[in-house]
LUMMI-557363 format. One record per residue (C-alpha): x, y, z; residue in one letter; residue number from 1; chain. Coordinates in nm, 3 decimals. Example, Ala and Ser with C-alpha at 12.3 -4.5 7.8 and 13.67 -1.06 7.14 Angstrom:
<drenfis>
+---------+---------+---------+---+-----+---+
:      px :      py :      pz : r :   k : c :
+---------+---------+---------+---+-----+---+
:   1.230 :  -0.450 :   0.780 : a :   1 : A :
:   1.367 :  -0.106 :   0.714 : s :   2 : A :
+---------+---------+---------+---+-----+---+
</drenfis>
This chain:
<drenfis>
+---------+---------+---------+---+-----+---+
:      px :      py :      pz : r :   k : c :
+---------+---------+---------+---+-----+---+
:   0.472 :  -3.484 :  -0.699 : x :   1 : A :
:   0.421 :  -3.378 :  -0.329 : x :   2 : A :
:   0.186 :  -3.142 :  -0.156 : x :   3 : A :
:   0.215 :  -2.931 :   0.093 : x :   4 : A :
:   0.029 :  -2.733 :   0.361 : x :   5 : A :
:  -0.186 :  -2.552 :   0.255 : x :   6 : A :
:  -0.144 :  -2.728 :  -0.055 : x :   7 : A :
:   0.050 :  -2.520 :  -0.310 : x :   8 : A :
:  -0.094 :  -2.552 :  -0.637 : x :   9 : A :
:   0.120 :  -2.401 :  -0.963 : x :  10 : A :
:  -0.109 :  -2.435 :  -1.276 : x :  11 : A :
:  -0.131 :  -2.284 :  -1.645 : x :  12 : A :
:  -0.429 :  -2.346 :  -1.862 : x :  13 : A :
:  -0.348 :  -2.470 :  -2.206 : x :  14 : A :
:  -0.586 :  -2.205 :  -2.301 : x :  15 : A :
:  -0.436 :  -1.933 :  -2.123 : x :  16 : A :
:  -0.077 :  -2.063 :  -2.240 : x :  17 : A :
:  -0.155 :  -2.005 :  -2.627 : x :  18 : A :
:  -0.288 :  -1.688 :  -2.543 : x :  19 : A :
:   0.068 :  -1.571 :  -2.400 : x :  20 : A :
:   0.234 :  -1.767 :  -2.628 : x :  21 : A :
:   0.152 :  -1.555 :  -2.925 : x :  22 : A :
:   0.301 :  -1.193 :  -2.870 : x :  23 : A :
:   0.610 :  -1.463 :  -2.797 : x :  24 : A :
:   0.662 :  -1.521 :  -3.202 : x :  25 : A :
:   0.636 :  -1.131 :  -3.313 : x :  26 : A :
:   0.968 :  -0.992 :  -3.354 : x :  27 : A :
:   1.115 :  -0.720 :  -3.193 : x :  28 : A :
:   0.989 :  -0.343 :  -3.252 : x :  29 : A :
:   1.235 :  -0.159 :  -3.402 : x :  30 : A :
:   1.250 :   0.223 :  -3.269 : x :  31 : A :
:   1.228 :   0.112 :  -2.909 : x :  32 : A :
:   1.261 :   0.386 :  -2.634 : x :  33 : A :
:   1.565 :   0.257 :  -2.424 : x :  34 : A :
:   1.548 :   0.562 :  -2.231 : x :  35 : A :
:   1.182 :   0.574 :  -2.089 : x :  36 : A :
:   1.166 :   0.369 :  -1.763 : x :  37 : A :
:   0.927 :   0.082 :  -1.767 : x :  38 : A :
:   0.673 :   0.155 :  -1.473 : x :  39 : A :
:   0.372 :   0.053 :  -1.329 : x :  40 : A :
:   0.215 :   0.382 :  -1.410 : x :  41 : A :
:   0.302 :   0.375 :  -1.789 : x :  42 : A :
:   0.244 :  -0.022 :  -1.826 : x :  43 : A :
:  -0.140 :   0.010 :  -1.664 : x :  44 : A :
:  -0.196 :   0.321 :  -1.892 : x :  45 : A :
:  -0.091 :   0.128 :  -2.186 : x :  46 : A :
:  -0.307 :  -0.175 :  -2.050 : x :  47 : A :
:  -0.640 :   0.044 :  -1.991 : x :  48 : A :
:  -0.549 :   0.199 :  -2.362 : x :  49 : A :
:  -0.554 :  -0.194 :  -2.459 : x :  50 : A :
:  -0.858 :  -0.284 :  -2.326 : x :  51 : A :
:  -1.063 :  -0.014 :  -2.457 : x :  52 : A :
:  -0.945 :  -0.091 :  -2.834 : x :  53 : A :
:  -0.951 :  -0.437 :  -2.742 : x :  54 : A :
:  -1.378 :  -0.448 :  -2.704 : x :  55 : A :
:  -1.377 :  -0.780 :  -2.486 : x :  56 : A :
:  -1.150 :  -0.953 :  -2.672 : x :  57 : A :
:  -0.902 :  -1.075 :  -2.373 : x :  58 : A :
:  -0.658 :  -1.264 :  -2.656 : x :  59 : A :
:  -0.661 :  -0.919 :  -2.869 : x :  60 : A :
:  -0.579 :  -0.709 :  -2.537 : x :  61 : A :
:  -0.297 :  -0.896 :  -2.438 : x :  62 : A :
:  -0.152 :  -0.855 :  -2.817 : x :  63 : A :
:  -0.265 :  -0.512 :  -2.778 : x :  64 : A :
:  -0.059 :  -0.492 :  -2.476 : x :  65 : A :
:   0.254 :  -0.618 :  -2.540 : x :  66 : A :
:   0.285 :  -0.469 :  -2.893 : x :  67 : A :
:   0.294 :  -0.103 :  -2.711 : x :  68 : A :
:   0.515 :  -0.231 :  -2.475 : x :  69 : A :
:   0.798 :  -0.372 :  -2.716 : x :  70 : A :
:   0.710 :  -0.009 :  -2.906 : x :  71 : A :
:   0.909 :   0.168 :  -2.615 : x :  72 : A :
:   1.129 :  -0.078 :  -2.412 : x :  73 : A :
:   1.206 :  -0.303 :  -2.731 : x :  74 : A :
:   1.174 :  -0.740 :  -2.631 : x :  75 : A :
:   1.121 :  -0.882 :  -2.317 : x :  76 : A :
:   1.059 :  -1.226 :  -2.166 : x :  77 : A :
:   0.717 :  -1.348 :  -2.149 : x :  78 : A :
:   0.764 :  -1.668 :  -1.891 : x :  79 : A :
:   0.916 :  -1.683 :  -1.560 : x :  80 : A :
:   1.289 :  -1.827 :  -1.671 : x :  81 : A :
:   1.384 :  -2.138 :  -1.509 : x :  82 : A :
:   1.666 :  -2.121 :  -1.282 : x :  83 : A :
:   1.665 :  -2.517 :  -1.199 : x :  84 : A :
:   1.411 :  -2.685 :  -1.374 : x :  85 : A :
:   1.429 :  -3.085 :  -1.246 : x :  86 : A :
:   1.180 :  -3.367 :  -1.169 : x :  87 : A :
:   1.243 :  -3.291 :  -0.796 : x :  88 : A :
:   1.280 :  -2.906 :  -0.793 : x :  89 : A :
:   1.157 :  -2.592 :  -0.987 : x :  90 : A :
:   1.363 :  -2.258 :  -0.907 : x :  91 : A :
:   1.204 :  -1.964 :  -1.138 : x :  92 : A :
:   1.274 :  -1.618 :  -1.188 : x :  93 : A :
:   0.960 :  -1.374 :  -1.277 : x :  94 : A :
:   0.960 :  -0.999 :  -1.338 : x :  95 : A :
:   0.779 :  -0.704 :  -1.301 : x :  96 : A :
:   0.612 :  -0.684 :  -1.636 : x :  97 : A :
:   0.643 :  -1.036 :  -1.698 : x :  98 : A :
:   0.482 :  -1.151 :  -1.369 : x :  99 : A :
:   0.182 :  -0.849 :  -1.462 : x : 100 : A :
:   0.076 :  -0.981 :  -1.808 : x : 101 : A :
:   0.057 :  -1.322 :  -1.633 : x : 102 : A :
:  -0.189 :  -1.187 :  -1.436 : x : 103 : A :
:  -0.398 :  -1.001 :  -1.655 : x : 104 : A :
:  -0.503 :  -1.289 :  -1.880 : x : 105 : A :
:  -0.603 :  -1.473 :  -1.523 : x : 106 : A :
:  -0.800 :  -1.217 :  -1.462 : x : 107 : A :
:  -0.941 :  -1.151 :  -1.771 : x : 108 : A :
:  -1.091 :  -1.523 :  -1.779 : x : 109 : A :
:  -1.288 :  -1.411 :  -1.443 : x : 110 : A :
:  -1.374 :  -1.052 :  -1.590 : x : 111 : A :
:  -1.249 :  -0.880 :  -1.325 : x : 112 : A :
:  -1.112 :  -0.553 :  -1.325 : x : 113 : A :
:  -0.723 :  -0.457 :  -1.472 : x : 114 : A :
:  -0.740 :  -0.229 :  -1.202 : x : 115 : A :
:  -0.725 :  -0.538 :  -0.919 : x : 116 : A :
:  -0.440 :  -0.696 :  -1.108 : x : 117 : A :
:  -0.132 :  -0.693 :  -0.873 : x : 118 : A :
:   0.237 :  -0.529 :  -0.963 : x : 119 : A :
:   0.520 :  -0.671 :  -0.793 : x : 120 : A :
:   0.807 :  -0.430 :  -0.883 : x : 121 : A :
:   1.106 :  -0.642 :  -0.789 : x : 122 : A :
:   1.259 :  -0.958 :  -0.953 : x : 123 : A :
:   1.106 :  -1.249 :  -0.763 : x : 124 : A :
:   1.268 :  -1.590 :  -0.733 : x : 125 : A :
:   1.028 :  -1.888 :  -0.658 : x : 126 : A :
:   1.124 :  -2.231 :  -0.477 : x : 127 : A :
:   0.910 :  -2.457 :  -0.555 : x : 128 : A :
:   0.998 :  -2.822 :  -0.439 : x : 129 : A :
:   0.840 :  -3.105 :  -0.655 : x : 130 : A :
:   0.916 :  -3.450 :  -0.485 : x : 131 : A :
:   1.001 :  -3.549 :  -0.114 : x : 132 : A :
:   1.408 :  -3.621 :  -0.112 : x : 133 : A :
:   1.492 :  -3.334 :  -0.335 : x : 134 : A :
:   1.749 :  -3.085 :  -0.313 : x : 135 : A :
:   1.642 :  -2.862 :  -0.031 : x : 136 : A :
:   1.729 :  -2.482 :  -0.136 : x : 137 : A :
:   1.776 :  -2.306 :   0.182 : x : 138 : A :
:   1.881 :  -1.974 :   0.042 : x : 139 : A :
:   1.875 :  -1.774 :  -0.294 : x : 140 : A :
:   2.070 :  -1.501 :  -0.348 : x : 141 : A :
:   2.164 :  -1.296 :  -0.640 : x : 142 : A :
:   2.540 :  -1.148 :  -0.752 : x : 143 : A :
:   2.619 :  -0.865 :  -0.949 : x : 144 : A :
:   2.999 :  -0.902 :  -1.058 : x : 145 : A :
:   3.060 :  -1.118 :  -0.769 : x : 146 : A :
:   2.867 :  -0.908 :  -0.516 : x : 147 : A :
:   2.575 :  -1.004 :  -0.345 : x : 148 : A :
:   2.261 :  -0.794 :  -0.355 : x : 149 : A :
:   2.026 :  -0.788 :  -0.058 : x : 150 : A :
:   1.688 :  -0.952 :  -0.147 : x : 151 : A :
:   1.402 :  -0.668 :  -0.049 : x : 152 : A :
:   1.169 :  -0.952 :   0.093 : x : 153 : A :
:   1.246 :  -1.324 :   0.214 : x : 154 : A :
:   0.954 :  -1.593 :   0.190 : x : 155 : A :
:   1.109 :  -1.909 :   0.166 : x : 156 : A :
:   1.075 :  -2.071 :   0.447 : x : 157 : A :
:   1.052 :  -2.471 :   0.596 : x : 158 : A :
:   0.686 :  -2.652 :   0.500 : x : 159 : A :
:   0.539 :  -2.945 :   0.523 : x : 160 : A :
:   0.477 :  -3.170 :   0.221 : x : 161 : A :
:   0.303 :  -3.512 :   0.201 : x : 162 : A :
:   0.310 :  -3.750 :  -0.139 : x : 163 : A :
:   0.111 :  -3.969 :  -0.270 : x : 164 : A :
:   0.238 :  -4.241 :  -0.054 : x : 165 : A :
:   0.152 :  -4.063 :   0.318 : x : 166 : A :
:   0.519 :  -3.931 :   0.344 : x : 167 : A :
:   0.601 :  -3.644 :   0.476 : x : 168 : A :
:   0.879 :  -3.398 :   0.488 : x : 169 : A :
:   0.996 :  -3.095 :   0.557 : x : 170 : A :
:   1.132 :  -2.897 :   0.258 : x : 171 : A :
:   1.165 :  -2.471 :   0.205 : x : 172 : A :
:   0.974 :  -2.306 :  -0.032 : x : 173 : A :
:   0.800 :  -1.966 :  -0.140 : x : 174 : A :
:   0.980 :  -1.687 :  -0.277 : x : 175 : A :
:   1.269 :  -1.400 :  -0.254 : x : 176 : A :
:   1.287 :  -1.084 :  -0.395 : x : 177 : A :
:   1.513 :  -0.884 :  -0.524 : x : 178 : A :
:   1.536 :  -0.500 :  -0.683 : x : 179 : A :
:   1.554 :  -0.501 :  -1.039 : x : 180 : A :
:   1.881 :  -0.295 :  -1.052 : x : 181 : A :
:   2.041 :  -0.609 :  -0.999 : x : 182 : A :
:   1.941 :  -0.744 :  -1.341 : x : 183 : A :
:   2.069 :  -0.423 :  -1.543 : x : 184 : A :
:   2.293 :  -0.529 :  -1.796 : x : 185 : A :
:   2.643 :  -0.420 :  -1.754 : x : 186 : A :
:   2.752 :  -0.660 :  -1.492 : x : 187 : A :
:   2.780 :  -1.029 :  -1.472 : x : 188 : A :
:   2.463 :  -1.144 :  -1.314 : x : 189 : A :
:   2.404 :  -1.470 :  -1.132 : x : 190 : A :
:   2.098 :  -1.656 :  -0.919 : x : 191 : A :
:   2.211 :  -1.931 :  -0.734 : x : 192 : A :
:   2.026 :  -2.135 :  -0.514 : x : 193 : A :
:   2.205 :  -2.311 :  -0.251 : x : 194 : A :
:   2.068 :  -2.619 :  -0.125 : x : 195 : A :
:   2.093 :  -2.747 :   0.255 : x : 196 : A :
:   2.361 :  -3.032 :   0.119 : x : 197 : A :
:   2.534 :  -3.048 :  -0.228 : x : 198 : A :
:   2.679 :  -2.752 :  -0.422 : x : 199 : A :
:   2.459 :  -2.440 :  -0.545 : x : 200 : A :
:   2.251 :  -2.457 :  -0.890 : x : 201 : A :
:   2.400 :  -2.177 :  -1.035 : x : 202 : A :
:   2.276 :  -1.970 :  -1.299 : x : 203 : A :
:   2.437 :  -1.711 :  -1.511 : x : 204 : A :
:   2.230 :  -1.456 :  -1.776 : x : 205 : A :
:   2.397 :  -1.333 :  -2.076 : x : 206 : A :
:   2.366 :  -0.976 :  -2.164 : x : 207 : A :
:   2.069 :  -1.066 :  -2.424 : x : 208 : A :
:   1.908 :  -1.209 :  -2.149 : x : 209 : A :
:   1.928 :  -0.949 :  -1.926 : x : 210 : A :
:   1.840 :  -0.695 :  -2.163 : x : 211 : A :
:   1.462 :  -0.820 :  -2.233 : x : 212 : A :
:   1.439 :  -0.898 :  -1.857 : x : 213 : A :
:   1.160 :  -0.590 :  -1.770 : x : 214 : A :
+---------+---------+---------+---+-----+---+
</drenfis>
């Protein structure tokens, strides 16, 4: 593994892992609302409604949470989806809502407040590089039938990462969004990330995929 810096750290708690894991195995509601947009407005009323039923219980809130949520946008995608997933390189994809009930069971393990929790409404693709000599992704971009869409912010960008040996070298990371209208189903959709040599890692969602992407 290789750090960088500042030293990126990217860390799940086995504890906080089974407690995401679990809405995971309930099926889909039945009588979602297709219709209703999912917003940050709606999802943090729903999660202050949680919380209050929830008495404490941060494992009951999150259930709590996503049950109302698959009530009116029907299944979605609880874990960033990994675009390249290798022993040298992890590319991920995170949502809106996905990326938000991440946060709220970090939170809840420091009893803070739902009302600091973050929402990141776009579709955010993460380069994170995992060993010195790996593919270098220089640029990520996203496709809708063969057209590009324009990322809405650009963080990846050339770091400095040392092993365990004292080597050191230069590699991009961080992360590029993009609006979440590219992701509608319809369309073929594609992320590919496009090293600095070699040929792009290239991935392509079905339509089931894209429709619990929210």
């Amino acid at each position: 593994m290789v750090r960088s810096r500042p030293v990126l750290r990217f860390c799940t708690s086995l504890a906080r892992a089974a407690i995401l894991c679990l809405p995971a195995l309930m099926p889909a509601a039945v009588g979602s609302q297709p219709g209703e947009r999912l917003t940050e407005g709606r999802v943090r009323e729903l999660a202050r409604r949680s919380e209050a039923q929830a008495r404490g219980d941060a494992t009951e809130l999150v259930l709590l949470l996503d049950r109302r949520v698959r009530e009116r946008w029907g299944d979605f995608e609880s874990f960033p989806i990994s675009i390249v997933r290798r022993e040298d390189l992890l590319v991920t994809l995170t949502t809106p809502y996905m990326g938000y009930r991440l946060a709220v069971a970090d939170h809840l393990r420091t009893r803070r407040s739902l009302g600091t929790i973050p929402w990141i409404d776009a579709a955010t693709v993460t380069v994170s590089p995992a060993r010195i000599g790996g593919p270098d992704i220089q640029d990520v971009a996203v496709s809708r039938d063969g057209r590009e869409v324009p990322p809405l912010l650009n963080r990846l960008r050339p770091m400095t990462f040392t092993n365990g040996n004292g080597e050191t070298g230069v590699m991009h990371a961080g992360e590029v969004r993009f609006p979440m209208s590219a992701f509608v189903p319809g369309a073929v959709v594609a992320v590919a990330a496009r090293p600095r040599e070699g040929a792009p890692f290239v991935y392509t969602f079905t339509a089931s995929e894209l429709e619990t992407l929210k």
